[in-house]
C-alpha positions in Angstrom: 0.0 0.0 0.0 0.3 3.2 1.1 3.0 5.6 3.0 6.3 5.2 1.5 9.3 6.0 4.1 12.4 4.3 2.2 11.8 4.5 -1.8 14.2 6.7 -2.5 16.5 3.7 -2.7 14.6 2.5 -5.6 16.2 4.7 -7.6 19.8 3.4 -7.5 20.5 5.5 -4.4 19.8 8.9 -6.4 17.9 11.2 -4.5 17.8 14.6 -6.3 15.7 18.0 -6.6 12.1 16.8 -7.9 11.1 18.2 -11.1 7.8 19.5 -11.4 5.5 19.8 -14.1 5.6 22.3 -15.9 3.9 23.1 -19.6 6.2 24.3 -22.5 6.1 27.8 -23.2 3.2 28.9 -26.2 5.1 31.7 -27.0 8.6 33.1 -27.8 11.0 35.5 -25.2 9.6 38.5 -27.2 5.6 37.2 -26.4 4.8 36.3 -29.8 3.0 33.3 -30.6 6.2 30.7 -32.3 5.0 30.4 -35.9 8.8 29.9 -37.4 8.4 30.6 -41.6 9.0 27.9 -43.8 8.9 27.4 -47.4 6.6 24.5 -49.1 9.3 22.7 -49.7 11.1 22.9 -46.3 8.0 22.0 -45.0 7.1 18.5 -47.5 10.8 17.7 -46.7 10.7 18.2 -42.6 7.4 16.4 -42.7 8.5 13.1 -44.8 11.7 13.4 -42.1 9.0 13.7 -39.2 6.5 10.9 -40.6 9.8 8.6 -41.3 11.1 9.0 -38.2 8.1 8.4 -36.3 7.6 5.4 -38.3 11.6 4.5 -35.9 10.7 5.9 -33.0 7.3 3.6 -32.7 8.9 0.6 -33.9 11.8 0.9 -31.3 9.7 2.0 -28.4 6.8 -0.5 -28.9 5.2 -0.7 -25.1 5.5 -4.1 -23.5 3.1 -6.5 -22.6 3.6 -7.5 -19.0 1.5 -10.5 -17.0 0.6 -10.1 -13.2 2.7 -13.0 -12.8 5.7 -12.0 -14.2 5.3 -8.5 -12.3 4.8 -10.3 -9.0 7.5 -12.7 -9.5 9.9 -12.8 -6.2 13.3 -14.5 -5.5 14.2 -16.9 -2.2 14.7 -13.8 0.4 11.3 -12.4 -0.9 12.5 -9.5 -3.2 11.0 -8.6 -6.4 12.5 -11.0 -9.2 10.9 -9.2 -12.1 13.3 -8.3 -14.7 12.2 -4.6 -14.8 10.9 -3.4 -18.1 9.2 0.3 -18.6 7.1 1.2 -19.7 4.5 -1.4 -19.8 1.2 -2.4 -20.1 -1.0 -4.6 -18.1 -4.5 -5.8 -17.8 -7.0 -6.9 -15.0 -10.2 -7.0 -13.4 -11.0 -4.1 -10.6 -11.0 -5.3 -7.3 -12.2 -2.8 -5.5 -13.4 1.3 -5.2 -10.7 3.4 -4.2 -12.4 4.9 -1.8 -13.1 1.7 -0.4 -9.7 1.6 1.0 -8.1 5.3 1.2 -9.8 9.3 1.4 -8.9 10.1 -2.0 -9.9 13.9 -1.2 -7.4 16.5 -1.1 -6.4 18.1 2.2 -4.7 21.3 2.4 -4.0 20.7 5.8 -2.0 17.7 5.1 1.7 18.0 6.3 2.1 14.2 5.9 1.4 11.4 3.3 -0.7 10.3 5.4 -3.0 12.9 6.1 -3.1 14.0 1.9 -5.5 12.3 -0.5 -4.4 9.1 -1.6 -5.6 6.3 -4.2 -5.2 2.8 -4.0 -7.3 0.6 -6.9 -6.0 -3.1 -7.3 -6.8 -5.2 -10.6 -6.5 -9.2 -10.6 -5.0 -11.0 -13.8 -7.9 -11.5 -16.1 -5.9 -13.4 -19.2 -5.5 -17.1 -19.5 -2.4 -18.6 -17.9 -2.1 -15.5 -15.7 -2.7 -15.1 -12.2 -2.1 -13.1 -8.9 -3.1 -9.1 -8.8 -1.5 -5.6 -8.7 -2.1 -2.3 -6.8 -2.4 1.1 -8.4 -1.0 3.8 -5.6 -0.9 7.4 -5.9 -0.6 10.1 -3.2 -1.2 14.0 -2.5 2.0 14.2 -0.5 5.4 12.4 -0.8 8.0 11.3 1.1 10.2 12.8 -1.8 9.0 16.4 -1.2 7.1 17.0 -4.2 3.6 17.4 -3.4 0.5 18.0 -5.7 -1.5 21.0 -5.5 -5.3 21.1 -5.6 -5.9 21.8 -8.9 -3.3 19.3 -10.1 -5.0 15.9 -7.6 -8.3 16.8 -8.7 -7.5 16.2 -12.5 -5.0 13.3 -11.8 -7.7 11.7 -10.0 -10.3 12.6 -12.7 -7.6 11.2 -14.8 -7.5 7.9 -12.9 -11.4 7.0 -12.1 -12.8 8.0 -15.0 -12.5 6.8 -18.5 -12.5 9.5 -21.7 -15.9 9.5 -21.6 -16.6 10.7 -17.6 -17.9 7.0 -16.7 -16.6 6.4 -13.3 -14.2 2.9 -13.2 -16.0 0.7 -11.2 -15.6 -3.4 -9.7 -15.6 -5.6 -12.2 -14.8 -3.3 -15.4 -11.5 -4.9 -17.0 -9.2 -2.1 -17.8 -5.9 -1.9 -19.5 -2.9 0.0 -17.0 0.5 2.1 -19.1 2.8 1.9 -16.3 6.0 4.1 -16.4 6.9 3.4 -12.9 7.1 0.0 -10.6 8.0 0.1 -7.3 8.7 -3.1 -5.0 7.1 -2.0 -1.4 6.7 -4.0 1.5 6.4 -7.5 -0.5 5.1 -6.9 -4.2 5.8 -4.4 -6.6 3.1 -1.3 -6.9 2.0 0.7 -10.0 2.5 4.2 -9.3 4.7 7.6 -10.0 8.0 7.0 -7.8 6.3 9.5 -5.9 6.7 12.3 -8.2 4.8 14.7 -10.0 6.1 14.8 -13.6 4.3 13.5 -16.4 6.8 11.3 -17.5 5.7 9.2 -14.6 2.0 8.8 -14.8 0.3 6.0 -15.1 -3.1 5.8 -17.1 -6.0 3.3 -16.8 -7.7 2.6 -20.2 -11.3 0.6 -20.2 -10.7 -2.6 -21.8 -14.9 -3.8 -21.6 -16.9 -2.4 -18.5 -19.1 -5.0 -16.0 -17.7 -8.3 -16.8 -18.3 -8.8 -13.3 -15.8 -9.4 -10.5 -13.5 -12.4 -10.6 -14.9 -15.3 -8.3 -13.7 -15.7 -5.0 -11.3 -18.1 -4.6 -11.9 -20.1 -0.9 -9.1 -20.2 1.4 -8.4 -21.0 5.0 -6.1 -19.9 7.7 -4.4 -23.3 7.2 -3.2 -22.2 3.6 -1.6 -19.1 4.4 -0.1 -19.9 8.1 1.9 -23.3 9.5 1.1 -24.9 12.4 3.3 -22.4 14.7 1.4 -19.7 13.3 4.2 -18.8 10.8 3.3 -16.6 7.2 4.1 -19.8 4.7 5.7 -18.2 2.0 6.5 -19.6 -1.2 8.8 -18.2 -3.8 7.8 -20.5 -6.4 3.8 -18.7 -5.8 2.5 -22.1 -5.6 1.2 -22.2 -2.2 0.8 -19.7 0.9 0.7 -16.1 0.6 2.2 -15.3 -2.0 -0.8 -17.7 -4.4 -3.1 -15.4 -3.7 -1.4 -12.1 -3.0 -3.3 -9.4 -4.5 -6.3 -11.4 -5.6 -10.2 -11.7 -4.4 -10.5 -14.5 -2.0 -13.1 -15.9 0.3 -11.4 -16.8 4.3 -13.5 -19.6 6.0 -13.7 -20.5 9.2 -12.9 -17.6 11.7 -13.8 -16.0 14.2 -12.8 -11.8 15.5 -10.1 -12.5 18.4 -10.6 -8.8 19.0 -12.9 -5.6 17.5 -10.3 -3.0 17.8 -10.1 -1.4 14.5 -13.8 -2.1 13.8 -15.1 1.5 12.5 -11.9 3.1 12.4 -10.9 5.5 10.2 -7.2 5.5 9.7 -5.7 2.9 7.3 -3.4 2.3 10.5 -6.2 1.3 12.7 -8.4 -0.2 10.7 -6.9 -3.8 11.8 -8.6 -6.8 13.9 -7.1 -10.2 14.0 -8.8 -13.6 12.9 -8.4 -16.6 14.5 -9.4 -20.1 13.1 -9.8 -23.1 15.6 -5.9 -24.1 15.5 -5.1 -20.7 16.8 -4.1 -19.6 13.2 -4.0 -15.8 13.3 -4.5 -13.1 10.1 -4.6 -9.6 10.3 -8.0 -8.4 9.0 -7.9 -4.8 7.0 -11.5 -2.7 7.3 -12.7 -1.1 4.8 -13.8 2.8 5.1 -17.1 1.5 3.8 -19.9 0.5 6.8 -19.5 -3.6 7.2 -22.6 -3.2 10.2 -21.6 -4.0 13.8 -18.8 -6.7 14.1 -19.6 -10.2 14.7 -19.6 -11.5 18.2 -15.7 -13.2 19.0 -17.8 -16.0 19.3 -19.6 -16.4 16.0 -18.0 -18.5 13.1 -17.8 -16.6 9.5 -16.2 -16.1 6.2 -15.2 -13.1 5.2 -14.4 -12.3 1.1 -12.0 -9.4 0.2 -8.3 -8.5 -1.4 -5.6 -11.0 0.2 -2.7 -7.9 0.2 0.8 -8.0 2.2 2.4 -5.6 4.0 6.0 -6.4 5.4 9.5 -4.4 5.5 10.9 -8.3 5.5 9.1 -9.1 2.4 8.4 -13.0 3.2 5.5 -12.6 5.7 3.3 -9.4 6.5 -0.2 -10.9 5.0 -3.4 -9.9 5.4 -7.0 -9.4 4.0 -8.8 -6.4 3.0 -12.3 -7.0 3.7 -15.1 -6.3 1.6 -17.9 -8.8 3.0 -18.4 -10.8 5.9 -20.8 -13.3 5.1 -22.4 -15.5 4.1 -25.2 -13.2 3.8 -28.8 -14.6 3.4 -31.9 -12.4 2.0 -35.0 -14.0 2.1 -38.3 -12.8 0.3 -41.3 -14.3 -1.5 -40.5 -16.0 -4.6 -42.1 -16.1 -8.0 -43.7 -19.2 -7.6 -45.2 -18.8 -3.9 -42.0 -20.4 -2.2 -39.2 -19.0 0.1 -36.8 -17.5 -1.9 -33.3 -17.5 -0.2 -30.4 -15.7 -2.2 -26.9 -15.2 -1.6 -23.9 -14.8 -3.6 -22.1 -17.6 -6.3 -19.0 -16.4 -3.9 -20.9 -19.3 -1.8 -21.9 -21.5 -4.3 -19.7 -24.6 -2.5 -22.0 -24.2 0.1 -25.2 -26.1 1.7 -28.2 -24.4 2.5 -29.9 -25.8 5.9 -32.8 -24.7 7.4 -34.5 -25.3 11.1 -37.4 -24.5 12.9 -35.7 -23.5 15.9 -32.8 -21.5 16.8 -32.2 -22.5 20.2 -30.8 -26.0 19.7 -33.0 -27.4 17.1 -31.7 -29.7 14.0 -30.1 -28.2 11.0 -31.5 -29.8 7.7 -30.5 -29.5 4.1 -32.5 -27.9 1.8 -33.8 -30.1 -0.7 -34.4 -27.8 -3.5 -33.0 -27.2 -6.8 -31.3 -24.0 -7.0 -31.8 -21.7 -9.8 -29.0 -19.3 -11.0 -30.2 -15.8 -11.2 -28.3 -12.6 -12.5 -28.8 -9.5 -10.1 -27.8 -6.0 -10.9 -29.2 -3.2 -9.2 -29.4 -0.1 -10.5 -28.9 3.5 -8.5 -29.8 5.6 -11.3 -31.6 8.7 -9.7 -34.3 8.4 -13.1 -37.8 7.8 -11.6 -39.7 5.0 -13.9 -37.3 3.9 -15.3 -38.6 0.4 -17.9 -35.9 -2.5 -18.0 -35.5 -4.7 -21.1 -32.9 -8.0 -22.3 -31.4 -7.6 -25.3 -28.8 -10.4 -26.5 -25.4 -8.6 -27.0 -24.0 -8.2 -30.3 
């Protein structure tokens, strides 16, 4: 994530005067518009030069095509193995809002990172033969001095969140990232601008094709990411533990809340409660800044379905889930047919439905109905009567 305190490293050790952005000058020292004279056939001869030499300059600087994989990959010790080539391009599915996890507003009373606006979207590998996820970071402030103003976070975040026709990136729209920048921070390596402000370090976020629906939960257990002392199990080879699922949308059975600290926090840095499982298998739960509801009692059993992220300065360790859901969640209503109709998530699909007559001690049965896969999508539009139709895509 989030507040960078040691980057500067990242750039072989050279920490120098931030440049800022600046745009290039309209006009010449004497305030005239630059409108140099050239003949007609000056000009057909610097424009066959310009149109051949563009012609080079796109073959040699083609933009590579990088897989979350390959990004992600780390060596024995737990540092970033990728051999580092920028700029690139990368594709995914969003995992989350950014204001799910960080106050992307600007604060001009900020003297920190932390205080500032910051953005934090991650995007899981949506290609065949790909896997694992990547995080998208920008901030206000930087631990590099160079600091955006107002004016200048409002239309990088503009830039960022909204595609080239004002729609607003959302969960589940696959987009396509141009990263100039890729830092390795605390366990995986981060889109974002080395924590400058110059162009030549943006990023940009293209829409590939909007709502093909978030990536399924994949279900884990404390038992997958920790050993039996408790211990991070941390693969190199991202076959197992941690690092499997770093970064992707996962679904965490079988724990309970050893404690409700950072329940309803607001700070990034409080927003933490541990998990336990029934072996005494710990994980750091991260809370969202959206309202989850009152916690669950430390002594009710759930599953809880979010962004499995790390966070460790020693790189082999530092897990931990960003939660979006704690579930499962049941709604209940009258069906079509004159039945009960219970829905909840495909996130669930594994699953049994039981049903009982009595809460206090009576006998859990299965359901014996066939379910019937339905498509939700609710609409916020703020249109009043507004008439729904199906039509097949073309």
């Amino acid at each position: 994530m989030n507040v960078k305190t040691n980057e500067a490293q990242v750039e072989s050790g050279r920490v120098g005067t931030p440049r800022r952005r600046r745009p290039l000058p309209a006009k010449g020292t004497d305030g005239a518009a630059r409108r140099p004279y050239l003949s007609s056939p000056m000009k057909m001869r610097l424009a066959l030069a310009a149109v051949a030499g563009s012609v080079c300059a796109a073959a040699s600087a083609q933009t590579a095509v990088v897989t979350h994989a390959e990004l992600q990959a780390v060596q024995t010790n737990g540092a970033s193995d990728w051999a580092e080539t920028l700029p690139f391009k990368i594709q995914g599915v969003i995992l989350n809002d950014p204001e799910e996890m960080l106050d992307v507003a600007f604060n001009p009373e900020a003297a920190f990172p932390p205080d500032g606006g910051q953005y934090q979207m991650f995007i899981q590998a949506a290609a065949e033969g790909d896997r694992g996820g990547t995080a998208l970071y920008m901030a206000q402030r930087s631990v590099m001095g160079d600091h955006y103003d107002e004016a200048t976070w409002s239309n990088e975040m503009q830039r960022v969140m909204f595609d080239g026709t004002g729609r607003k990136f959302r969960k589940g729209d696959r987009v396509e990232v141009t990263a100039r920048k890729a830092v390795f921070y605390n366990g995986k390596r981060n889109v974002n601008e080395m924590h400058r402000t110059t162009y030549s370090n943006d990023f940009d976020v293209a829409l590939v094709q909007a709502n093909v629906g978030l990536p399924a939960a994949e279900a884990i257990a404390l038992a997958d990411l920790k050993d039996a002392d408790d211990r991070a199990i941390f693969d190199p080879a991202r076959e197992s533990g941690g690092e499997h699922w770093q970064g992707m949308r996962v679904r965490l059975d079988g724990i309970r809340l050893a404690d409700t600290n950072g329940w309803g926090q607001a700070a990034w840095s409080n927003r933490i409660c541990i998990a336990a499982d029934a072996t005494g298998r710990t994980l750091p739960l991260r809370l969202p800044r959206t309202d989850l509801g009152q916690p669950p009692a430390t002594s009710d059993w759930f599953s809880a379905v979010g962004i499995l992220n790390q966070e460790s300065d020693t790189w082999i360790d530092g897990y931990e889930l960003f939660v979006q859901e704690i579930g499962p969640v049941l709604h209940v209503a009258q069906g079509p047919h004159g039945g009960v109709a219970v829905q909840f998530t495909t996130d669930y699909e594994d699953f049994v439905l039981e049903a009982t007559t009595n809460l206090e001690g009576g006998i859990w049965s299965p359901v014996d109905v066939t379910p019937v896969r339905v498509i939700l999508m609710e609409d916020f539009s703020a249109e009043p009567n507004r008439n729904y139709r199906l039509r097949k895509r073309d």
